[in-house]
Wavefront OBJ file of the C-alpha trace (Angstrom):
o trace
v 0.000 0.000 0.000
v 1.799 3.191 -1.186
v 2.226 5.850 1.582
v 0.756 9.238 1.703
v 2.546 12.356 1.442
v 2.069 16.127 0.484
v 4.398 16.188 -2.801
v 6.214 14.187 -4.689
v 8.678 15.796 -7.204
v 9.291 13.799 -10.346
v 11.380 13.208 -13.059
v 14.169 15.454 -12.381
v 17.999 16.135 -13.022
v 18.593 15.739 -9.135
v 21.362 17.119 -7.258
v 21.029 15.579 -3.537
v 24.538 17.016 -2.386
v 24.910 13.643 -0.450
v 28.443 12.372 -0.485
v 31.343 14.078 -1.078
v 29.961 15.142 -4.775
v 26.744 16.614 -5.931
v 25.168 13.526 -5.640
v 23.391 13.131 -9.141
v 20.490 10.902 -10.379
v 18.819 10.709 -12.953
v 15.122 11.030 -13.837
v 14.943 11.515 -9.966
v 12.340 12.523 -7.753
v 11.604 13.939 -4.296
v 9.033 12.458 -1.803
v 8.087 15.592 1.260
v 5.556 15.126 3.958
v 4.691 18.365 6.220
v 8.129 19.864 6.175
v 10.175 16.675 5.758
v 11.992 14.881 2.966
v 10.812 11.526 3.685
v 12.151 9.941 0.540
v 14.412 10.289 -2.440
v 15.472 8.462 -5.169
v 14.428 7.275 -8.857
v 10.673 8.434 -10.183
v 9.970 4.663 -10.796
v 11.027 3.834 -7.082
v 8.990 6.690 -5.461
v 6.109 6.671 -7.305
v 5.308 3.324 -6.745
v 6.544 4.135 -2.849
v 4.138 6.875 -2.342
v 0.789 8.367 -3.186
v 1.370 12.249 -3.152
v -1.393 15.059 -2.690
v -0.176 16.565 -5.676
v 2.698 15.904 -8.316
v 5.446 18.214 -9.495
v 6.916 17.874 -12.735
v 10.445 18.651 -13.365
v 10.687 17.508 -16.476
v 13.781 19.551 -17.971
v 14.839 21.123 -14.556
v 17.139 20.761 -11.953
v 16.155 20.147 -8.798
v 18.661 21.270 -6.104
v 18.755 22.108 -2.485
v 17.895 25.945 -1.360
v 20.644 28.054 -2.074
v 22.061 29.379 0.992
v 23.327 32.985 2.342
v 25.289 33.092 4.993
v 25.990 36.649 5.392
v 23.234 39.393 4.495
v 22.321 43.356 5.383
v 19.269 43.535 3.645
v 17.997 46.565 4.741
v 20.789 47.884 2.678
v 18.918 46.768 -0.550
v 17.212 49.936 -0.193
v 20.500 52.016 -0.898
v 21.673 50.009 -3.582
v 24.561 50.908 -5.765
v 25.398 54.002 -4.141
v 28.945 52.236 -1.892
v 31.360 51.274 -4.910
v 33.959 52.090 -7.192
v 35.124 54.368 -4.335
v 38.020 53.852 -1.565
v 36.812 53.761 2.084
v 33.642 52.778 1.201
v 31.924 52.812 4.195
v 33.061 56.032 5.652
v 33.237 57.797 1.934
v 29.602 56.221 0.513
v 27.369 54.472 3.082
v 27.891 56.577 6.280
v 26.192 59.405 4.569
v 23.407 56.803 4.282
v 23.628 55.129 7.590
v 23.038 58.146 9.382
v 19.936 58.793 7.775
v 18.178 55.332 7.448
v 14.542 55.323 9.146
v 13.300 51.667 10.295
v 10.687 52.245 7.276
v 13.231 52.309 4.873
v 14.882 49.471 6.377
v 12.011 47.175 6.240
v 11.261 48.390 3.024
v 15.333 47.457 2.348
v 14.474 43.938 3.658
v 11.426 43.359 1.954
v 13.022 44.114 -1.175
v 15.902 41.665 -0.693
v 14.155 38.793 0.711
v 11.945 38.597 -3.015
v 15.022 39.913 -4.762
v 16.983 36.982 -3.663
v 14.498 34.470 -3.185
v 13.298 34.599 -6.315
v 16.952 33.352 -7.461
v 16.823 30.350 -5.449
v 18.115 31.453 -1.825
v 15.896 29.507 0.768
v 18.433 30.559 3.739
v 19.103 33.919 4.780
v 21.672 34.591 7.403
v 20.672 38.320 7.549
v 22.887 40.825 10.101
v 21.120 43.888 11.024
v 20.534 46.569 13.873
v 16.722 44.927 15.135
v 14.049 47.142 14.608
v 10.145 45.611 14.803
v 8.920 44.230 12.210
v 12.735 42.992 10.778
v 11.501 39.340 11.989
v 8.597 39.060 10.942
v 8.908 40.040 7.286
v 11.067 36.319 7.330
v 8.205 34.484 9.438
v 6.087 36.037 7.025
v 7.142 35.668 3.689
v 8.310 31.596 4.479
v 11.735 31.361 4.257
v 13.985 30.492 6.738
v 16.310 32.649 8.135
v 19.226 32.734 10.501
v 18.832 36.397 12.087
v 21.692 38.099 13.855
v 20.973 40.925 15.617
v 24.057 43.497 15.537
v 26.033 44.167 18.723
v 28.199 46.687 18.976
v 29.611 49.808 21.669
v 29.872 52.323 19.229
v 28.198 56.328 20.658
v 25.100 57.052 19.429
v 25.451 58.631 16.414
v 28.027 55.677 15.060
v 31.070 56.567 13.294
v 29.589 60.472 12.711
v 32.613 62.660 13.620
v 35.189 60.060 13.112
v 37.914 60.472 10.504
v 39.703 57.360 9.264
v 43.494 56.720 11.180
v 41.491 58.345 14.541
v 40.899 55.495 17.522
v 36.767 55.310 17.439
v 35.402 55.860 21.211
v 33.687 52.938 22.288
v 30.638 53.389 24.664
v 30.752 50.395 27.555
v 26.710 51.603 28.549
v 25.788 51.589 24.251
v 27.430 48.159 24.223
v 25.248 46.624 27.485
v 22.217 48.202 25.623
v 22.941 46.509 22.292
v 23.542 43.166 24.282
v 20.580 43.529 25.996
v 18.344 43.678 23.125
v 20.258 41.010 21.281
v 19.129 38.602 24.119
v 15.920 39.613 23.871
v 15.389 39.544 20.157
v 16.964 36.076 20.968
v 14.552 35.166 23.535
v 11.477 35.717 21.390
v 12.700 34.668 17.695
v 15.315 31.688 18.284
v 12.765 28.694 17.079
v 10.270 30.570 15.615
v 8.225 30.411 12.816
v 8.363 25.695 13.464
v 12.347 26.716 13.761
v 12.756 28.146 10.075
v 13.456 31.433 12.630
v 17.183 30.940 14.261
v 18.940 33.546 15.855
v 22.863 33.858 16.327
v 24.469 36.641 18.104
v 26.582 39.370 16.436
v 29.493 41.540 17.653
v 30.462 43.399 14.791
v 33.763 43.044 15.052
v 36.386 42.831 17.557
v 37.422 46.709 17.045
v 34.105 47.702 18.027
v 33.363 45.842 21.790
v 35.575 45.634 24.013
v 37.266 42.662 25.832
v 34.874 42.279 28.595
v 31.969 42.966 26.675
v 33.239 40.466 23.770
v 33.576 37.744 26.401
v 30.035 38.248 27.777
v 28.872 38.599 24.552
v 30.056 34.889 24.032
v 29.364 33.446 27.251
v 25.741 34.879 26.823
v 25.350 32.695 23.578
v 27.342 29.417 25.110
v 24.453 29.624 27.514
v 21.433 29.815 25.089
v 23.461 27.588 22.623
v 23.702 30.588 20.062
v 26.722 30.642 17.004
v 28.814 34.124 17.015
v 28.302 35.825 13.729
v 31.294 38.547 13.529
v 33.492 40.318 10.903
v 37.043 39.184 11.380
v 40.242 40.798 9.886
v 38.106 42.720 7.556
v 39.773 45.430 6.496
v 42.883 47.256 7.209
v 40.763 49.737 9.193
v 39.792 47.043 11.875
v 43.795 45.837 12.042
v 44.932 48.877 12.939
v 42.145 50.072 15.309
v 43.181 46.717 17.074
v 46.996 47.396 17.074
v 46.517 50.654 18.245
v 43.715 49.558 21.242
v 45.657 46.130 21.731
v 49.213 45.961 20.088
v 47.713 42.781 18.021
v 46.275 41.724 14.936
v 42.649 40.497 15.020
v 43.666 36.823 14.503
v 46.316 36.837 17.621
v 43.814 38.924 20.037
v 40.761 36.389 19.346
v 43.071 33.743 19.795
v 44.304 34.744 22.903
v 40.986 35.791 24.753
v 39.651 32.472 23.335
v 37.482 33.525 20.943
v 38.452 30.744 18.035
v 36.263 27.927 18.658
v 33.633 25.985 16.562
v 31.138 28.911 18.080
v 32.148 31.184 15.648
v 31.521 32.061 12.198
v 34.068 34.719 10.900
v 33.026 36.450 8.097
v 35.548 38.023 5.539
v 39.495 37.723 6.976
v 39.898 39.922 3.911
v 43.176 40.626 6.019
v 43.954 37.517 7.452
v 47.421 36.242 6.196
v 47.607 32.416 4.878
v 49.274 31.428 8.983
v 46.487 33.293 10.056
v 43.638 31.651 8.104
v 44.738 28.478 9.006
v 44.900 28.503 13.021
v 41.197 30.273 12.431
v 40.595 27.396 10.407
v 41.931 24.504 12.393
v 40.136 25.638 15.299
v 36.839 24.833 14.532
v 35.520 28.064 13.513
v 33.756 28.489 10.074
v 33.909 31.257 7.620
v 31.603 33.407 5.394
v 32.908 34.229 2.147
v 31.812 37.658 0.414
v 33.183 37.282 -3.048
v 31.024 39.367 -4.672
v 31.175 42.315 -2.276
v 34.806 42.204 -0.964
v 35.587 42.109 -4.959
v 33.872 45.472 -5.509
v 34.512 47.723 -2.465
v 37.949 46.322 -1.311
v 39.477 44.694 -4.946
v 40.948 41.610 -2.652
v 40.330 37.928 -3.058
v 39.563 36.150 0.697
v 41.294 33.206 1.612
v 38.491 30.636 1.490
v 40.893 28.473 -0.801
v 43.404 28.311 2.189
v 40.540 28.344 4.845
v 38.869 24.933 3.104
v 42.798 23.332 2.409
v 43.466 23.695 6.122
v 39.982 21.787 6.955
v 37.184 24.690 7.545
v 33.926 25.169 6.618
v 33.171 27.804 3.801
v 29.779 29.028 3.545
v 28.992 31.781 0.715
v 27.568 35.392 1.535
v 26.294 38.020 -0.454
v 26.840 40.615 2.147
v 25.179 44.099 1.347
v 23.647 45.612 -2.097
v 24.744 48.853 -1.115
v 27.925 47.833 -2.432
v 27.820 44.531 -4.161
v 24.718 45.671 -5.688
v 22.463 42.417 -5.610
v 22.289 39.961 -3.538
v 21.597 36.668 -5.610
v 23.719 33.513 -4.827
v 23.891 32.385 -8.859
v 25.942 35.719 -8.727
v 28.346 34.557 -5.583
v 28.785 31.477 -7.299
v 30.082 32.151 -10.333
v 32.457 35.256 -8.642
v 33.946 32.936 -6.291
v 34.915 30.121 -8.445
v 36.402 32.749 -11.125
v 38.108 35.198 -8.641
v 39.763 32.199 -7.042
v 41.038 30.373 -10.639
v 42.366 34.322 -11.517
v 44.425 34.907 -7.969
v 45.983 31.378 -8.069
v 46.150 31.347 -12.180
v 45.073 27.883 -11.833
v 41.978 26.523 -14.032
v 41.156 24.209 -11.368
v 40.725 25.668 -8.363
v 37.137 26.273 -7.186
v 35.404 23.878 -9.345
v 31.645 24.376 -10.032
v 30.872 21.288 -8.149
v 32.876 22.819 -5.169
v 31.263 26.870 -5.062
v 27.918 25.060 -5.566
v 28.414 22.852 -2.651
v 29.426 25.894 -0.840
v 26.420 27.258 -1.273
v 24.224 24.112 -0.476
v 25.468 21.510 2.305
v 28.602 23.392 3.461
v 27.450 26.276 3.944
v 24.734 25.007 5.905
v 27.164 22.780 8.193
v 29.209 26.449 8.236
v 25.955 28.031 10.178
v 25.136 25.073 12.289
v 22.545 23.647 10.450
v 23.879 20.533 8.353
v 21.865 18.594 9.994
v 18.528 20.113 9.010
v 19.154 21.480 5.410
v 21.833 21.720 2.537
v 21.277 18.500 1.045
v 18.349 16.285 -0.221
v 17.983 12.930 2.088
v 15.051 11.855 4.291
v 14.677 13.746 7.613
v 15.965 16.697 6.439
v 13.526 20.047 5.919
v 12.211 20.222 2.458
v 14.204 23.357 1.128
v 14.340 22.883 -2.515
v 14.513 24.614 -5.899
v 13.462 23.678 -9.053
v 15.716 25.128 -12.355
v 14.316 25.307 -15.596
v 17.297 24.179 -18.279
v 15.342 24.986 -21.037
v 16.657 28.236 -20.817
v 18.992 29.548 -24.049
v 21.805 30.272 -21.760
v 21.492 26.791 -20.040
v 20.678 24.629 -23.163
v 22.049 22.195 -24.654
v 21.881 19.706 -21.662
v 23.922 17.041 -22.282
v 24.344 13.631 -19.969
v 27.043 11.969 -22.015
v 30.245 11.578 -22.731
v 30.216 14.758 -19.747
v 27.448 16.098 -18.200
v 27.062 19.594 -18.672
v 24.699 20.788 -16.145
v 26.616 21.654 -12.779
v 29.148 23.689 -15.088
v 25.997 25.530 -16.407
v 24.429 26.357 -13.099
v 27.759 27.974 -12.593
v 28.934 29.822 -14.991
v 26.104 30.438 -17.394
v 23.102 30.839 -15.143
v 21.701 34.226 -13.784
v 19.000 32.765 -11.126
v 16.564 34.003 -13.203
v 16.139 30.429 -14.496
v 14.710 29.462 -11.000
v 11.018 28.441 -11.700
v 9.808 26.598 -8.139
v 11.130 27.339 -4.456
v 9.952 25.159 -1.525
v 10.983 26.034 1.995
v 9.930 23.353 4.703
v 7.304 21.762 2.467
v 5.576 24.918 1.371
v 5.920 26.176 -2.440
v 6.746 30.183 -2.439
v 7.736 30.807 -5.777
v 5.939 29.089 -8.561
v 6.768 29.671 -12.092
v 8.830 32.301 -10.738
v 6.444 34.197 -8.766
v 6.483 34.546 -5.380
v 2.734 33.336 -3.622
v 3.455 34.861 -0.764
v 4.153 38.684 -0.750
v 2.636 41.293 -3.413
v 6.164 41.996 -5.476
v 4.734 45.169 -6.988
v 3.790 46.577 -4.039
v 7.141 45.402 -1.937
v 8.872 47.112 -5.230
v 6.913 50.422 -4.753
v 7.633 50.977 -1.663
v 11.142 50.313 -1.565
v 11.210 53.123 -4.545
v 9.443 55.577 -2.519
v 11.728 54.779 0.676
v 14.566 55.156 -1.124
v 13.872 58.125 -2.699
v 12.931 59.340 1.234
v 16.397 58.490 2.371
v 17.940 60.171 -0.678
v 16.830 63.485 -0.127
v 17.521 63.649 4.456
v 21.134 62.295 2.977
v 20.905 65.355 0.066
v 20.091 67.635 2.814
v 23.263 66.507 5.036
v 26.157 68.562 4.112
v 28.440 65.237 4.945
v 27.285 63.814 1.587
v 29.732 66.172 0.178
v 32.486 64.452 1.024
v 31.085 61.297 -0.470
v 33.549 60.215 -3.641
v 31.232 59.308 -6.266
v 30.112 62.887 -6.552
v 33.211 63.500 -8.139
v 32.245 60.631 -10.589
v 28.657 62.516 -11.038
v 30.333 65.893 -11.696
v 32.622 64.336 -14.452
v 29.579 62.982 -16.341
v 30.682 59.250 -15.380
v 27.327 58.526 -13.686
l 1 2 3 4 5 6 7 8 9 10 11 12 13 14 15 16 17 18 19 20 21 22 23 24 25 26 27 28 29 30 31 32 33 34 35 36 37 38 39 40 41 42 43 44 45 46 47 48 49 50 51 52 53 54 55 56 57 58 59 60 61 62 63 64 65 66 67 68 69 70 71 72 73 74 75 76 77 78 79 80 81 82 83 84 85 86 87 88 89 90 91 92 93 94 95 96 97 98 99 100 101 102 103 104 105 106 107 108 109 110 111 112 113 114 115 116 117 118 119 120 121 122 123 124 125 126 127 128 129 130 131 132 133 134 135 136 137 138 139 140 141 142 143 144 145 146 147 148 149 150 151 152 153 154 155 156 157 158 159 160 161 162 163 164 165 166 167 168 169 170 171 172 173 174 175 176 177 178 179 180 181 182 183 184 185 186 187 188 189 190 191 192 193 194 195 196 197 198 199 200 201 202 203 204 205 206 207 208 209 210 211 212 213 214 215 216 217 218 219 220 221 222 223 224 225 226 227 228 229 230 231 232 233 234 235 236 237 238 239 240 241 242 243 244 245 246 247 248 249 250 251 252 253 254 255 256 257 258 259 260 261 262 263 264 265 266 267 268 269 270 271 272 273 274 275 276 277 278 279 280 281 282 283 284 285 286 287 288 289 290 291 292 293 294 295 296 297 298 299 300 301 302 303 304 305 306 307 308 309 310 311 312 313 314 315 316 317 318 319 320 321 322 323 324 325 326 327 328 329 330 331 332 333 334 335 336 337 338 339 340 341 342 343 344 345 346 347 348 349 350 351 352 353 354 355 356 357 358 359 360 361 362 363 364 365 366 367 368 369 370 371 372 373 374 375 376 377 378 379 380 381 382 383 384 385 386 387 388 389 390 391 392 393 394 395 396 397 398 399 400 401 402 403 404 405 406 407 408 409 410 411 412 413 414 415 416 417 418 419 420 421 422 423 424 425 426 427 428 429 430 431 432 433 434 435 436 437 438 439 440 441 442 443 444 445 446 447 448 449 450 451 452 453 454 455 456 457 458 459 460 461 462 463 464 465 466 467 468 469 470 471 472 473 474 475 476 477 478
């Protein structure tokens, strides 16, 4: 007597990520139940296993696991493209924006993002952002599942307003208690959520900006609630030399020594790191979030990932912010990461497709502490799944024989525009690539309309005369 189940998924090109490969079969399918994978294999074997609620045909696509970002500020979707082709990016482009940005136009920022990059496949979205209500729900609401870090830092009110680059920032011991405080809190209520698509993981920004005794509590707080630290490490030559001149050490040395490397921690960037460093980060358990998309643009530099996986760490792939990196779509982060990495080494064969697309499936979901929940296709895992059409021109021919083409496609030829089904824990948001769950237009309109808000409060700030693409403007270049 066949069993009964919500879906079954049939005849695809099937990438399970089981194994050490991509774990391929042919004319596959997908058996899900509620929010679980409860069986996988050929279409013959499960359809005469199981008698589904309804049948999806993926005839002609591939059907992968959700795509996976590790590393996120989506509310910066709503300043897009206005933080590159500059140096100091942050203090020369964004601050302008940062000290401007109402919790309308982040939500509106988020909302944006969340469609933007769900629509291209990402089921997982390890967003980093200063809480403000309504951040969480626009996740619980939509149906994805997110990993939410709330951001942590002892910075004045005000932030970096007033501070000129080679000056030691002030840090503020009663601003840093305050942003602990309501990291715990957002903690309290969202970690779990939503039948656990919700997770939470706490976030000092970076070691530069708390400091040592707030850092520890910061991690002793989350070894108690069983929390992951989500922090930018060695990110930029700013952060070294803030710490050399507060501590007389590089980031790698000072985390070290105050204990901070551990498999608690996932360090996002070490666009600084050197190759020693990388690998003692590496070797001790903690994971790392690579950016290549966004650390390309605003800082020109290739991160270490290659040395961070050869020394045994987990890589997980990030879009970080499309203030800077201008979208935040994991196709995209894909296809930058495998090429940056085969440039910097002049080697052909490092990063393989099969390697950046694992990266963005089942390691990077053993990278955030969830490999046992998500990342690959198998029975008792969530059913996070996306379905890619390959009949599209810039994915077709498809070929099986003498090589199969289609992981090398994914890759390298497609845009995530191809993505035509996306199922988080059972449920089907985006079907023939529209999302069911959110009105697009009207997410779209207001993001315009909040943007254009923020434009004009940063217009009216005479700091946004120092900002370097101005010069650009003037010279007819934008």
């Amino acid at each position: 007597m066949p069993e009964s189940i919500d879906t079954l998924i049939v005849h695809a090109h099937l990438f399970t990520m089981q194994g050490d490969g991509v774990g391929y079969i042919a004319d596959g399918a997908v058996a899900v139940r509620d929010r679980w994978i409860v069986g996988v294999g050929s279409t013959v074997e499960l359809q005469a296993r199981f008698q589904p609620r309804q049948t999806i045909d993926a005839t002609d696509c591939a059907v992968l696991p959700g795509l996976i970002d590790a590393h996120m500020h989506t509310p910066w979707a709503i300043a897009r493209g206005v933080a590159q082709d500059v140096t100091n990016w942050m203090q020369k482009a964004l601050a302008p924006y940062a000290r401007h940005l109402t919790p309308e136009a982040a939500l509106a920022g988020t909302r944006l993002n969340v469609v933007e990059a769900l629509k291209t496949g990402t089921t997982t979205f390890g967003d980093y952002a200063t809480p403000v209500p309504g951040w969480a729900e626009i996740f619980e609401d939509i149906g994805v599942r997110a990993r939410l870090t709330p951001t942590i830092n002892a910075l004045p009110e005000g932030g970096m307003a007033g501070w000129k680059v080679g000056d030691l920032y002030p840090l503020d011991p009663e601003a840093g208690l305050k942003a602990i405080d309501k990291a715990v809190a957002f903690a309290q209520a969202w970690h779990g959520a939503a039948d656990h698509r919700i997770t939470v993981m706490f976030g000092p920004q970076a070691p530069d900006m708390l400091d040592r005794e707030q850092l520890l509590l910061v991690k002793r707080l989350a070894a108690r609630d069983g929390l992951m630290l989500h922090m930018h490490v060695a990110q930029g030559d700013r952060e070294i030399e803030q710490m050399l001149i507060r501590y007389g050490k590089r980031t790698p040395q000072y985390l070290e020594q105050i204990g901070y490397l551990d498999d608690q921690l996932l360090a996002v960037h070490l666009t600084e790191a050197t190759d020693d460093e990388t690998e003692m980060i590496a070797q001790s358990g903690a994971s790392m979030v690579l950016c290549s998309g966004s650390i390309g643009i605003i800082d020109g530099i290739v991160p270490p990932a290659h040395v961070f996986r050869q020394a045994g760490g987990r890589v997980a792939l990030g879009s970080d912010q499309a203030a800077g990196n201008n979208c935040n779509n994991m196709f995209n982060e894909m296809k930058l990461t495998a090429l940056f990495n085969k440039i910097k080494y002049r080697d052909p064969m490092r990063m393989p497709a099969w390697t950046v697309l694992r990266m963005a499936t089942i390691e990077g979901a053993r990278a955030i502490g969830l490999g046992d929940e998500i990342g690959s296709l198998e029975p008792g895992k969530q059913a996070d799944l996306i379905l890619v059409d390959l009949r599209a021109l810039n994915l077709t021919p498809v070929l099986e024989a003498p090589v199969r083409n289609i992981v090398p496609n994914l890759v390298y030829a497609a845009s995530g525009h191809e993505v035509k089904t996306v199922m988080v824990a059972g449920r089907v948001l985006v079907q023939d690539g529209k999302v069911l769950t959110v009105d697009e237009a009207a997410v779209r309109e207001d993001a315009q309309i909040q943007a254009e808000e923020l434009a004009k409060l940063v217009a009216d700030d005479p700091v946004h005369t120092e900002m370097d693409l101005l010069v650009a403007m003037e010279n007819g270049n934008l």
